[in-house]
C-alpha positions in Angstrom: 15.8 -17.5 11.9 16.4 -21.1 13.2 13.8 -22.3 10.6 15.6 -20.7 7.6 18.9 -22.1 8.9 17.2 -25.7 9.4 15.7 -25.4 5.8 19.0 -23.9 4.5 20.7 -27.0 6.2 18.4 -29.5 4.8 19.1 -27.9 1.3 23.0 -28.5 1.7 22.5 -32.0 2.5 20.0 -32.7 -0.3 22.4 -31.6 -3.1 25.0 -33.1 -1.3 23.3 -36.2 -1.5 22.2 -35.2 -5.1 25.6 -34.7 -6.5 26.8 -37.8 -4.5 24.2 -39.8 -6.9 25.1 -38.5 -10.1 28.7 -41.1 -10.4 27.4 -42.1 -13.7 28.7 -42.9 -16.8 28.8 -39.6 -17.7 31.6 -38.0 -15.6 31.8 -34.7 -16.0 29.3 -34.5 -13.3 32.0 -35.2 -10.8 33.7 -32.5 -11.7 30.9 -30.1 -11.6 31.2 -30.5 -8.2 34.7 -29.2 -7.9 34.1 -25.7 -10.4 34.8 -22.9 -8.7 31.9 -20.4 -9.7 28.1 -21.2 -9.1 27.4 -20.5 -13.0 30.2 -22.9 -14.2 28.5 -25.8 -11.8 25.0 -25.3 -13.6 26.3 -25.5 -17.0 28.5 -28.8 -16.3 25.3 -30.1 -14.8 23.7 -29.7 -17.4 25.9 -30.6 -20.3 25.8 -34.0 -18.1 21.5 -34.2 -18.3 22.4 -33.6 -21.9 25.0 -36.5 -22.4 23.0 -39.0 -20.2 19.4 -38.0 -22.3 21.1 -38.7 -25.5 22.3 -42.3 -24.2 19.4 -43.0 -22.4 17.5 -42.4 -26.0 20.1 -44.3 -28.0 19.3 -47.3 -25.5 15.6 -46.4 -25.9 16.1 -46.8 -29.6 17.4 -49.9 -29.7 14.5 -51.5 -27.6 12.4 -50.2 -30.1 14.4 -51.9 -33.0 14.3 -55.0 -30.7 10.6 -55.0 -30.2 10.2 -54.9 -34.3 6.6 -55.4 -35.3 5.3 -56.2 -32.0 3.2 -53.1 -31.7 1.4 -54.2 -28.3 4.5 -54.5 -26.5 5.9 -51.4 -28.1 2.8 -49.3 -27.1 3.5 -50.1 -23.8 7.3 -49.0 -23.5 5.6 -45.4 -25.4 3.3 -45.3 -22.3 6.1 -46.5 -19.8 8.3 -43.8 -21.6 5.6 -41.1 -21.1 5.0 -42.0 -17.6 8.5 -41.9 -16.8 9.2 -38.6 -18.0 5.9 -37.2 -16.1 7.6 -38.8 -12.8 11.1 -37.6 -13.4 9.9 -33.8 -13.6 6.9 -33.6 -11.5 9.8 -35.4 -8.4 12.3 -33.3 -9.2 9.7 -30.3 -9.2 9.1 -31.3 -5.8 12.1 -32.8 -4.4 13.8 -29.0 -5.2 11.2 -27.0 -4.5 12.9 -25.2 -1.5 15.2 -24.0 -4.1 13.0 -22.5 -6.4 13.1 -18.9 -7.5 16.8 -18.8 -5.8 19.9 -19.2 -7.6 20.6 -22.6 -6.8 17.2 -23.9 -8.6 18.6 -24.7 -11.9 21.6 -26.6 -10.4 19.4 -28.4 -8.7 16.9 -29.2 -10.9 19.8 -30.5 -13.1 21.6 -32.4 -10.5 18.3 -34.5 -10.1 17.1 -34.8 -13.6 20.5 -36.3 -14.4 20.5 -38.6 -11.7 16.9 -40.0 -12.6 17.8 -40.2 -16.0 20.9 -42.2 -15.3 18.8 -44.5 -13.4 16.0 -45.4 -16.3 19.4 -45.3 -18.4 20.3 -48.5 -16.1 16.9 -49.4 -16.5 16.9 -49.5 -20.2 20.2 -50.9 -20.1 19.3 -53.9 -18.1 16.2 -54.9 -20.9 18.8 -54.8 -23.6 20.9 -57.2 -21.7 18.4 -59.9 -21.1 18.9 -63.7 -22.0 16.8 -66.2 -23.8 14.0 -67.5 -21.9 13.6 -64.5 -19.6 10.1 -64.3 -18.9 10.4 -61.1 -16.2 12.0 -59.2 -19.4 10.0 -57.6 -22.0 12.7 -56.7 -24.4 13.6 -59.9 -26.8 17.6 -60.3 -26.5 19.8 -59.9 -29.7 
């Protein structure tokens, strides 16, 4: 009983923590927070993976137009892409895994998807914005 309530405890914090992250650009994840019905909550989250995907690949888009015919460098943000992906899903896999098979699970597993993907989206974000001369930064600027 006192291990169920420490695990259920542990839960609450994490997607407290979790929905604390997701202040994004996209901010209809701070109101999923405040819907009043479990099934309203997993749908806002994930209309808000959905709105943060698409500008994350909008972004991703216009490194690729950056990188033009430079297929070496452009191989490399594929494989970066890839790998990224692979992380986001196989961490949030894990980091919710005391969820899964309840109820809560897809919330979850929304709540952290969006908030990874908001972070490569500031990732990708960041390469477009880099200045002439910037040797740490792949992505040629404008």
């Amino acid at each position: 009983m006192i291990a169920a309530s420490v695990k259920l405890s542990a839960f609450a914090i994490t997607i407290s923590l979790l929905a604390a992250g997701t202040a994004s650009p996209v901010r209809a994840s701070d109101d999923c927070a405040n819907a009043s019905a479990q099934s309203t909550m997993t749908e806002c989250y994930g209309k808000a993976l959905t709105a943060i995907d698409k500008e994350l690949n909008e972004n991703y888009r216009k490194i690729e137009k950056r990188l033009g015919d430079d297929a070496d460098t452009r191989k490399r943000l594929v494989a970066a892409e890839r790998a990224w992906v692979a992380f986001r899903d196989a961490e949030c896999g894990f980091s919710t895994s005391a969820a899964e098979g309840g109820s809560l699970y897809p919330m979850t597993l929304a709540i952290c998807r969006t908030e990874l993907t908001r972070q490569r989206n500031e990732q990708l974000k960041a390469y477009l914005a880099c200045e002439e001369g910037d040797v740490s930064c792949p992505v040629p600027p404008q």
